[in-house]
N, C-alpha and C positions, 0 to 999 in steps of 0.2 A: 535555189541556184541551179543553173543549167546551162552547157554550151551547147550554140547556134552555130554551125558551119556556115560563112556566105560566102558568093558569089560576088563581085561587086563589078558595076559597070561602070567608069569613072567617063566624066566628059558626055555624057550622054544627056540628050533634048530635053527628058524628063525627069523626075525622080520618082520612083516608083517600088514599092518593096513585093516581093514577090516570094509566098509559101510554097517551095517544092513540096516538102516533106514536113513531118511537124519540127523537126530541130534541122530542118535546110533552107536556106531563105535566095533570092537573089535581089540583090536589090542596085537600084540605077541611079547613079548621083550626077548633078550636072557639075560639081566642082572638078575640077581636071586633079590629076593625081601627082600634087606635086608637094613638098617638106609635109607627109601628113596630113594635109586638108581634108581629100576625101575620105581617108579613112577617118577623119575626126566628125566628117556628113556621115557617115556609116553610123556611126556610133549614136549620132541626136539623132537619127531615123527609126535605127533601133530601139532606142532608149520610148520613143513617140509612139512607137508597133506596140511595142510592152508597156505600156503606160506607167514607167517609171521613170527615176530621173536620171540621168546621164552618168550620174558618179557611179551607178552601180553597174554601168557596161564594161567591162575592160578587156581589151583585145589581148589575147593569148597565145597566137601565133598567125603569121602571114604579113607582118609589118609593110612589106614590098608586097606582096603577091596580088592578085584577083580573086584568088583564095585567100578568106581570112575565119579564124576560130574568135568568136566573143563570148565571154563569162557573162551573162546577165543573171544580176540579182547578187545579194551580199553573200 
């Protein structure tokens, strides 16, 4: 288990995840950021970066923000 700090670009052309650092990521979602959507694209991005499954991502703090902390891994 480890937290990933992201960056997230919501509403953006492409999707795309991007390794600042080894626990900073930025990553680009084309879902617009509205009831949680894209942070729920954040999470199956993540989940697809780390080749695990979804259930083990859980976001930790940033719920609203551009800045968000994810838990991956049990």
């Amino acid at each position: 288990m480890h937290i990933v700090s992201v960056h997230v670009q919501a509403g953006a052309r492409t999707e795309q995840v991007t390794e600042t650092t080894p626990h900073t990521l930025s990553i680009r979602v084309r879902t617009v950021p509205e009831k949680g959507k894209a942070t729920q694209r954040v999470a199956e991005l993540l989940a697809a970066h780390y080749n695990i499954p979804v259930s083990l991502v859980t976001l930790m703090s940033g719920r609203t923000s551009r800045t968000k902390k994810f838990r991956i891994g049990a």
